[in-house]
N, C-alpha and C positions, 0 to 999 in steps of 0.2 A: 353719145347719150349714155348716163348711168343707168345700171341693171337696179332692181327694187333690190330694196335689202331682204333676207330671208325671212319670213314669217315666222320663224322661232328665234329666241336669239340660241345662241351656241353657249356652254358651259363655259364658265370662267379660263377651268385648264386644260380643256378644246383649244379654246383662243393661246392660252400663253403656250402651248405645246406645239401650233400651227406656227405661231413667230417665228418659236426658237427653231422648229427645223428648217423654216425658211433662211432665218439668219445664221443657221450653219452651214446650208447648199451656198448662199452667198460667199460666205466663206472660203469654203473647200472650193468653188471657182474660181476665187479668187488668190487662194493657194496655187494654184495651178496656172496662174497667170492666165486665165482664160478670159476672152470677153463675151458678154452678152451675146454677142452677134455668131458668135462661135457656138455657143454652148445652145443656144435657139434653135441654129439650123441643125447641128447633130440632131437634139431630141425632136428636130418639124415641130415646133412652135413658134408662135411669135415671141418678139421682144418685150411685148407687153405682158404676153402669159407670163414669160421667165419673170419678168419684172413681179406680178402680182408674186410667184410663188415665191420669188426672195422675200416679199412681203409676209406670206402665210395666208396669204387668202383663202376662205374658206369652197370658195366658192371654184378653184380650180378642181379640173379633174385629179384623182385619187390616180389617174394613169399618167398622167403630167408629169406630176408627183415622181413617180414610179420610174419612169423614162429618163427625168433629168439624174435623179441618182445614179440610172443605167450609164449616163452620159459622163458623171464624174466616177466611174470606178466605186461608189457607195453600197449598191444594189442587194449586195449581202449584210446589212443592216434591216436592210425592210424585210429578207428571208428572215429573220432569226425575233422578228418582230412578234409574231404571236406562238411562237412555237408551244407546243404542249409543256416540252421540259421547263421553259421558265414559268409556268400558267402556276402561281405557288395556289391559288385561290382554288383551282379547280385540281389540283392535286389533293389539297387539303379536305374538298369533299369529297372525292372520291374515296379518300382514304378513310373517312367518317362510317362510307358505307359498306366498308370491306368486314366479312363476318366476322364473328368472333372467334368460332371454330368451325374446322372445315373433316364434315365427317365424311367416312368410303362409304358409297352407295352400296343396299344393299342389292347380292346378286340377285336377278329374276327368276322368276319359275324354269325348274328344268325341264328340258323337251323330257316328254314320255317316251323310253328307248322299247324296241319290242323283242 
């Protein structure tokens, strides 16, 4: 039985970004001379999950995902995925909001000595 399809659809390069990392997991398994049946049981899923995610489906878990890279030695790919250092957008505001100048506070009232 097919699942419904998602009530929203997904962004144009949602979709082409879910292929293409599928059809590089396929890949890179297939670099490695690995088979489906191999590569399923390391990451405990089935054949058809791995199947869906060589597809890109959107609809697999994001930890599916995450576990078959674990499974091809990738896994440091998906660390380096949202990292602040590459963030150029949220660098670039941050950087918008940093003062113009930066003055020494002044000091506070002195204790009354007796």
């Amino acid at each position: 039985m097919k699942r419904p399809r998602p009530r929203f659809p997904l962004p144009g390069p949602v979709v082409r970004a879910l292929r293409r990392l599928g059809a590089d997991l396929r890949d890179a398994r297939r670099r490695r001379r690995l088979p489906m049946s191999v590569v399923a049981d390391r990451a405990l899923i089935s054949r058809v999950t791995l199947h869906k995610i060589e597809r890109g489906n959107p609809g697999v878990s994001c930890g599916h995902y995450a576990t078959v890279l674990f499974v091809l030695g990738r896994l440091d790919g998906l660390e380096a995925l949202a990292t602040t250092e590459t963030d150029r957008v949220g660098l670039g505001l941050e950087e918008e909001r940093l003062p113009l100048r930066v003055r020494r506070s002044r000091p506070g009232p002195r204790p009354a000595t007796s």
